[in-house]
N, C-alpha and C positions, 0 to 999 in steps of 0.2 A: 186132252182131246187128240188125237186121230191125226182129225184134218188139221191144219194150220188156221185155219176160217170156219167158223159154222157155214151150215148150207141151208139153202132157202128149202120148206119145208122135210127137213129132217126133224127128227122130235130127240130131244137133246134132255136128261135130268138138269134141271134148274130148280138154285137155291134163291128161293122168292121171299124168306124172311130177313131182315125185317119187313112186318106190311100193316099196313095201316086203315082200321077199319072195315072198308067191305071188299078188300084184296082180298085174290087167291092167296092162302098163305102156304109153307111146309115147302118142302123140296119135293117136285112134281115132274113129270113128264113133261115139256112143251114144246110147240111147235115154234123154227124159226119163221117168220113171215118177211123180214127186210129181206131185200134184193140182195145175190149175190156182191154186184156192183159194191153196196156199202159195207158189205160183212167182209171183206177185202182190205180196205181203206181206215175201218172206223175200229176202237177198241170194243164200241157198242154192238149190241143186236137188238132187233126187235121180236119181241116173242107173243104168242096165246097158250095159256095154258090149257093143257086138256083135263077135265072132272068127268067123272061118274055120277056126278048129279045131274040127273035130263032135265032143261028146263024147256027144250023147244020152242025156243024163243029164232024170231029173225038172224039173230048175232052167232047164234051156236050152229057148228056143221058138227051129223053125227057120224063118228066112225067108228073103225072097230082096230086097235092097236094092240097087240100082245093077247090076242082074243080074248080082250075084253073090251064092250060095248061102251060107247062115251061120248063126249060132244068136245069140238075145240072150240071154246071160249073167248069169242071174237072180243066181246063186250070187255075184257080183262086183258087190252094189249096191253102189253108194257117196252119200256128201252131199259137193257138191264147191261150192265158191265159183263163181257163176252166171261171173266173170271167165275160167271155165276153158274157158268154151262160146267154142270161135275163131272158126264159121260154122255156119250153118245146111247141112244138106244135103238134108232131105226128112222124110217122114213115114212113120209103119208103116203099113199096109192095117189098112181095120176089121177085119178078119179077125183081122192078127198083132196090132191093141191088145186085141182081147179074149181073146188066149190068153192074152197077159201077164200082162194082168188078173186072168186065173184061176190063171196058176200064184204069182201074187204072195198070193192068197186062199189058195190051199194053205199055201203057205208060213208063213202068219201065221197059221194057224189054231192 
């Protein structure tokens, strides 16, 4: 990587196998969601994967990354070993970091 730390949403390729049962599996796009604050500090990050599968569900924000259309996959956080991040590929629009933002506030509320 790049940076020395991942950055809160940047969308980073992550290797997510092994996975188990009804995980995202394959090495994917995703977005980082932990605070700068810990991605600092911790070997960990906290990520959502993004799919092109639309389920339009409460959990999924849709965006559009590398012009193509998709959803981040709130419902599939995971904390994965920062070594699983293989490259960087870009960033979400302020727009899709503060949807996140808000549907990860729902979510924990």
């Amino acid at each position: 990587m790049k940076n020395s730390f991942p950055i809160r949403f940047y969308v980073y390729l992550v290797q997510l196998d092994p996975a188990l049962g009804s995980e995202i599996r394959k090495s994917r796009p995703c977005v980082v969601v932990s605070p700068n604050e810990m991605n600092t500090q911790l070997r960990t990050v906290i990520i959502a994967p993004l799919t092109s599968t639309l389920k339009s569900w409460p959990t999924r924000v849709k965006v559009e990354f590398q012009g193509k259309h998709g959803e981040v996959a709130l419902d599939q956080i995971r904390t994965v070993d920062s070594g699983r991040l293989i490259k960087h590929l870009g960033a979400m629009s302020t727009k899709e970091a503060e949807q996140i933002r808000g549907v990860l506030v729902e979510m924990f509320m």
